[in-house]
ZAMARGU-4260 file (C-alpha; in steps of 0.2 Angstrom, whole numbers, plus 5000, padded with zeros to 4 digits):
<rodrens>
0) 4399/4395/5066 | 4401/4414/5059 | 4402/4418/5041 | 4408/4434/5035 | 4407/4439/5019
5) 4420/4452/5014 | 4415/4461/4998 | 4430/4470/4991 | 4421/4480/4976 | 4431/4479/4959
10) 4445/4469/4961 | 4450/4455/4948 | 4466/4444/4945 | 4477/4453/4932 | 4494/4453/4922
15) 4509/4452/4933 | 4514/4470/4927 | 4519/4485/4939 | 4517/4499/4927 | 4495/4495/4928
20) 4492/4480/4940 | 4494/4485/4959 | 4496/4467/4964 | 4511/4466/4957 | 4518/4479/4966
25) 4509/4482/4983 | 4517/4479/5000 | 4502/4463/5005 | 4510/4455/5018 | 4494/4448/5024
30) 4490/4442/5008 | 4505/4436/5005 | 4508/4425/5022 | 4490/4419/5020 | 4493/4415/5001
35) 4509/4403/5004 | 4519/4418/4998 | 4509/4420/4982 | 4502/4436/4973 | 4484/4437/4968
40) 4487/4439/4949 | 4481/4428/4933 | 4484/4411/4932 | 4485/4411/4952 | 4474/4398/4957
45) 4463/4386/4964 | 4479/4384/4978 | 4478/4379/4995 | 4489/4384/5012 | 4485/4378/5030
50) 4470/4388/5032 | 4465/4394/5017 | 4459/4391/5001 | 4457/4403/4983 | 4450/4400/4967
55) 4451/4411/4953 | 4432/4414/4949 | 4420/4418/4933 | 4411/4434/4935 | 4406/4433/4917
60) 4394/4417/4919 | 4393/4413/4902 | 4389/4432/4896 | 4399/4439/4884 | 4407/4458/4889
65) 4413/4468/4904 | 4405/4461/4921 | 4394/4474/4930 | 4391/4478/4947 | 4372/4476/4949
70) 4369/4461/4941 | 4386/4452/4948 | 4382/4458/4964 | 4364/4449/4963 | 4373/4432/4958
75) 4386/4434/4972 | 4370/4433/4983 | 4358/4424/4975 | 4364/4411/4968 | 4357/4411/4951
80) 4366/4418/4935 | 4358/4435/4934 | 4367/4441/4919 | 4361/4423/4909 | 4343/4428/4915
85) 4345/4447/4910 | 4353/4442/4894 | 4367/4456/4900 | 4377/4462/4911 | 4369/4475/4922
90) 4374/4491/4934 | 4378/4500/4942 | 4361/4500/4949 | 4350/4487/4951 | 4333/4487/4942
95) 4318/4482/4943 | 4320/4465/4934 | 4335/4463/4948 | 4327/4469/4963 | 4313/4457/4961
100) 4326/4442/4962 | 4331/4450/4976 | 4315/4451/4984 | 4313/4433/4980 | 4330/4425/4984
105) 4348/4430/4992 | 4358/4424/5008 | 4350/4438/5019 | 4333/4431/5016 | 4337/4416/5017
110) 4347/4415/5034 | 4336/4426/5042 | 4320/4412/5036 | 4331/4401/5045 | 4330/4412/5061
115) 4347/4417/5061 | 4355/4433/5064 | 4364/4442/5050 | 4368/4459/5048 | 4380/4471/5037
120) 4395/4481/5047 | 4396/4497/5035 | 4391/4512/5042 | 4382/4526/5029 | 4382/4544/5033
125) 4366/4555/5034 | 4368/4564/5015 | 4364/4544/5012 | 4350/4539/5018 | 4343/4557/5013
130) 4346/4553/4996 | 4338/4538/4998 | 4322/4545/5005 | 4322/4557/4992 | 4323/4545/4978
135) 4340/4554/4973 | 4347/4535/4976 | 4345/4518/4971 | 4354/4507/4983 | 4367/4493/4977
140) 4361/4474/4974 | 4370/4471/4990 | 4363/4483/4999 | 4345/4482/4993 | 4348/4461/4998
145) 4349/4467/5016 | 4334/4479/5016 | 4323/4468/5008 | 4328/4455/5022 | 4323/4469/5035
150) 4339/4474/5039 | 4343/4491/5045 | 4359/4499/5038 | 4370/4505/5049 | 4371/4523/5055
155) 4382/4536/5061 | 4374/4532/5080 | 4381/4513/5076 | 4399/4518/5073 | 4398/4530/5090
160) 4392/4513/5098 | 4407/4501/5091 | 4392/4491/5080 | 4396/4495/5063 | 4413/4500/5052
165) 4414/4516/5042 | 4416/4515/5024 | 4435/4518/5024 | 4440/4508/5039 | 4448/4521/5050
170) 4433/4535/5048 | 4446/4550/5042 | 4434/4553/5027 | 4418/4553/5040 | 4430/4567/5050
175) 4434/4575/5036 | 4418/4577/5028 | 4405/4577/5041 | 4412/4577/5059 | 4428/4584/5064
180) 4426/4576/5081 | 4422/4559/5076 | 4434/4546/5083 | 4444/4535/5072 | 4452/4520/5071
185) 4468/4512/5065 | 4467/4499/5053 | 4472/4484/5064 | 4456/4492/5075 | 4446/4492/5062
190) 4451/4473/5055 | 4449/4468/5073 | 4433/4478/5076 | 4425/4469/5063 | 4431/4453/5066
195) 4421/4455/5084 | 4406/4461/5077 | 4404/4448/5064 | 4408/4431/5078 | 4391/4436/5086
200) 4382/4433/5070 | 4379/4418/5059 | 4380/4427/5043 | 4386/4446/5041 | 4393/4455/5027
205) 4406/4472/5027 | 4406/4480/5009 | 4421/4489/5003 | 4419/4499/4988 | 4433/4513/4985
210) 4444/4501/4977 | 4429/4501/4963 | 4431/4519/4965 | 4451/4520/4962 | 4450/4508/4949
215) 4440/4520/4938 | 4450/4536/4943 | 4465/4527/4935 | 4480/4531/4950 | 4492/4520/4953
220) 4498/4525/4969 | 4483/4528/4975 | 4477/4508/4970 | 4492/4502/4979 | 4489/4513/4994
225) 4470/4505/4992 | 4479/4487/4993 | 4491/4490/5007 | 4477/4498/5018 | 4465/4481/5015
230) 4480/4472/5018 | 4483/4481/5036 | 4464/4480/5040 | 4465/4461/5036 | 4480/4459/5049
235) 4469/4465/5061 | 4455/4453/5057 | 4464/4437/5055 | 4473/4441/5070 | 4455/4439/5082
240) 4448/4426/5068 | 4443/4408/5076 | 4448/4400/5061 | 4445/4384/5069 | 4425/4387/5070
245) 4422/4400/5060 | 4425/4409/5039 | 4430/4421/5030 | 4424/4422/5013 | 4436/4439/5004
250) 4426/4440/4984 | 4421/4453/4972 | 4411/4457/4959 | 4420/4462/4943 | 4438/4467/4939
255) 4445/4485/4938 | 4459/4489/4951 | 4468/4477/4942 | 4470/4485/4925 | 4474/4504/4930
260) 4479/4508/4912 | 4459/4510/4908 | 4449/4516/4922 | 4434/4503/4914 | 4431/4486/4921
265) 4438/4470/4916 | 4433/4454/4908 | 4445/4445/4920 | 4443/4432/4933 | 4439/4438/4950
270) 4449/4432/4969 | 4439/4421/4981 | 4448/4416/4996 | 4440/4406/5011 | 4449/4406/5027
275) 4445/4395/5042 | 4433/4379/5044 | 4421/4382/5029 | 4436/4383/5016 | 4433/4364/5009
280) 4415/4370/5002 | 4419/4376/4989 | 4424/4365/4971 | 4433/4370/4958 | 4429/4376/4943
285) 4419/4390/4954 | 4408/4405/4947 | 4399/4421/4955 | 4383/4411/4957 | 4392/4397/4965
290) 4395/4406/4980 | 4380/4408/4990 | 4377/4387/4989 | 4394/4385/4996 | 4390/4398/5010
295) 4374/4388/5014 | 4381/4370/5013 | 4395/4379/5027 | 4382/4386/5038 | 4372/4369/5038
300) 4357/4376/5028 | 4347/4370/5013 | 4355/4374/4997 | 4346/4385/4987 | 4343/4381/4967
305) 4356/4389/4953 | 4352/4394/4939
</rodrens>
């Protein structure tokens, strides 16, 4: 069995309104077909359809305030209540309080103890890993989970080779900021490119993140252009899914696209949706830190301990 983890930063389930929520408006076919014709909004969920499976899920843990990446991220992956332990929620950033749970428990680790593979699918550009070296950058909780398991992130050699995804699924922002040669990809490609890469391994993850960046920015249309191109890129990946033997797990970390009337996050319930044979895992009432026990009760792996 393969388990994906696809990590759609900042989305949450939000008020059915098309003059700030996005969902309410965007042409989701995907979504919709796999959804039993439902829209991800508030009140949508735990529901069911013939493959599928998606509970509305607490990113707040108990914590009063806004969810926050870092600290979100780190339960998503840990499963333990970061925020509950920091007495906060915590981001963008994580710090050292976070990266030493990190170091001690998250899915990367904990696969790869098992000796099985895992890798990450999105590609980073040199002005990246520059800035890393330079200490100009902190990576993200995600991305400091997979370093910390060994991992090497992916490159722009990778995406040349097929083995990795650029940040933007086609790779028209990688042509436009740093190669004007650099092939691209449509979005069916790019859904099926990744659905490829990830049925080699037992646990790999692809990060999304300009919806985060969208949601802050406040446009609309540019939030349902977001939706619609996620929606295209998940055509593509469902359509070369064994979801006989293997899951998809789609989640986040916070709300923000939903509400575009503020450009901050929100307090609100986040998607989870599993597709294929892992999607009975998972029991309802489900929070962030709930998520990585139910990954490793799917791959047939000790749970770790909450909390």
């Amino acid at each position: 069995m393969s388990i994906l983890l696809f990590f759609v930063d900042g989305i949450g389930l939000g008020e059915d309104d098309e003059r700030t929520n996005p969902f309410s408006s965007a042409h989701l076919p995907t979504l919709h077909r796999i959804s039993g014709g439902r829209r991800w909004l508030k009140g949508q969920g735990p529901w069911q359809s013939e493959w599928a499976r998606m509970w509305a899920t607490d990113a707040r843990m108990g914590v009063p305030g806004r969810p926050q990446s870092a600290s979100s991220q780190a339960a998503l992956l840990s499963g333990g209540n970061v925020p509950a332990y920091l007495g906060e929620h915590y981001g963008p950033r994580p710090d050292a309080r976070i990266r030493q749970l990190l170091r001690r428990r998250n899915l990367f680790l904990r696969f790869a103890s098992c000796g099985m593979r895992v890798a990450t699918w999105e590609a980073y550009p040199p002005s990246f890993y520059q800035a890393l070296d330079r200490g100009r950058r902190l990576p993200a909780s995600l991305q400091y989970a997979a370093l910390v398991a060994g991992l090497q992130l992916r490159n722009a050699e990778d995406l040349r080779r097929g083995e990795a995804l650029p940040g933007d699924f086609t790779g028209a922002a990688w042509r436009q900021h740093f190669d004007a040669e650099f092939p691209t990809l449509t979005r069916k490609e790019a859904g099926m490119r990744l659905a490829r890469l990830a049925r080699d391994y037992d646990f790999s993850m692809f990060s999304y993140w300009w919806t985060d960046v969208v949601g802050h920015r406040g446009d609309l249309a540019q939030a349902v252009a977001q939706l619609e191109l996620l929606d295209d890129v998940l055509a593509g990946l469902l359509a070369e899914w064994n979801r006989e033997e293997d899951t998809l797990i789609l989640t986040s970390d916070h709300g923000n696209l939903e509400a575009m009337d503020h450009g901050k996050h929100t307090e609100n319930e986040i998607p989870t949706l599993v597709y294929g044979a892992g999607r009975d895992a998972f029991r309802e009432p489900i929070s962030l830190q709930d998520i990585a026990p139910a990954i490793e009760k799917i791959a047939g792996i000790a749970e770790v301990s909450s909390g």
